[in-house]
N, C-alpha and C positions, 0 to 999 in steps of 0.2 A: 422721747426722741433719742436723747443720747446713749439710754438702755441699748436701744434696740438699733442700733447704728453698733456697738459693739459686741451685741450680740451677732449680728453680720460680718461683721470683722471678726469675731473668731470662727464663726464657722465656714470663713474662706479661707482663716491660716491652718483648722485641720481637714477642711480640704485638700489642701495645698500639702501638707502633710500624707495624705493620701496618696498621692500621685507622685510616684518620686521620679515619672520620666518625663522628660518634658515631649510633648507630641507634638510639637513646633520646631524642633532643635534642628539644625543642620548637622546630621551627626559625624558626614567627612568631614566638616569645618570642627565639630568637635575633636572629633579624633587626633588631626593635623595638630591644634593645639596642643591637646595631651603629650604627642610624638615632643613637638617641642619642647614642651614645658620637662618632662621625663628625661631627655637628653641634657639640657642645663643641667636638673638636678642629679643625673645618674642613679633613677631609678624608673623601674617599670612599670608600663602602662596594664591596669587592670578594665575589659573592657567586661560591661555586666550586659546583658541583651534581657530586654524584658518590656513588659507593658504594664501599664495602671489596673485594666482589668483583673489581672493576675493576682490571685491571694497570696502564690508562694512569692512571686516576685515583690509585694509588700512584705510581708513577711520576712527574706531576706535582707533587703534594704532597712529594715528596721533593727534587724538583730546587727549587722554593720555598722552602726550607728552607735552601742550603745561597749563600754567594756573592755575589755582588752581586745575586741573586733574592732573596733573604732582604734588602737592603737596599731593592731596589724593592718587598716586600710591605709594608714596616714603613712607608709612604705611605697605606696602605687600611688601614681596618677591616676585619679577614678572617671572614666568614663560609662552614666549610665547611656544605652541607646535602647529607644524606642522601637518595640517590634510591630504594635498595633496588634492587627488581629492576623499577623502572619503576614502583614499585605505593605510594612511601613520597614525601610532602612533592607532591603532586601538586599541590594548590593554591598551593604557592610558588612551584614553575617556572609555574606558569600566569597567576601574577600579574606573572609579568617577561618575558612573551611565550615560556614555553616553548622555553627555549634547548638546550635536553637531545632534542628533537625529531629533530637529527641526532648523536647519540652526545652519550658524555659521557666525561671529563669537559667540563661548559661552564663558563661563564663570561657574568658581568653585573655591569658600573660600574654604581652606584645615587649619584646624589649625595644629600646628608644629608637632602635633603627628600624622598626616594624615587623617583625621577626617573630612569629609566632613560638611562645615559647611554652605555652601550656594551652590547653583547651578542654572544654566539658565536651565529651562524647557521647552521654549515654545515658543523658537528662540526670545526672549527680543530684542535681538542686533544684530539679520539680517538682521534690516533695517538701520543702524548705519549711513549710508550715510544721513540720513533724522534727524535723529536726530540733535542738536545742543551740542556745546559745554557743555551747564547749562544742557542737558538731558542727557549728558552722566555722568556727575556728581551727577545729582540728583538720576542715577539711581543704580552708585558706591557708593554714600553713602547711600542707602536705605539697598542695600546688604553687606553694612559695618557693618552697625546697626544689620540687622538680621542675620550675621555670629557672632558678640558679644555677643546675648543673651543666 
């Protein structure tokens, strides 16, 4: 019984590990936080748009997670939000010019005051699976650089 009681318990925490958008979130209530919590700190809101179904947007999320990407995120406020299947958070991609337009996962620098200050145009990180570690960094700190100027 207690085998197999933690054998359920881990395969809800790498579930849970799977899934890095919550599909319940309130993502203006998230955002709103971010905003604030970003302005305290005097740093910028990273918003990532994606869905669990998504292998790049795992993918992503995993490689953030782990390296000197995990020290370039720890710069931004991270906001993940939940896109579903195109049908979930639609007015928050729309209020940051719809960056999910060409695949996702996307990506949008907001600075504290909500001011768009970078954005994925052109599905950048829809292939994220293919990417490498150093490309998902070389390509967060390019858009680090060009949301600071």
């Amino acid at each position: 019984m207690l085998l197999s009681l933690a054998i359920s318990l881990a395969a809800g925490l790498a579930g849970a590990a799977d899934r890095p958008y919550d599909e319940g979130a309130d993502a203006k209530a998230q955002i709103a936080t971010a905003l604030h919590e970003a302005a305290a700190a005097r740093e910028p809101v990273l918003l990532i748009f994606g869905a669990n179904w998504c292998k790049d947007c795992r993918a992503l999320d995993h490689s953030l997670k782990t390296g000197r990407n995990a020290e370039l995120m720890s710069r931004f406020k991270v906001v993940k939000v939940d896109v579903g299947n195109f049908d979930h958070n639609l007015d928050a991609t729309a209020a940051y010019g719809n960056p999910t337009r060409k695949g996702i996962p996307s990506a949008v620098i907001v600075s504290p005051d909500n001011k768009v200050l970078f954005m994925t145009r052109a599905g950048e990180l829809a292939d994220a699976r293919s990417m490498s570690d150093d490309g998902i960094y070389e390509f967060f700190t390019k858009a680090e650089a060009a949301a600071r100027q």
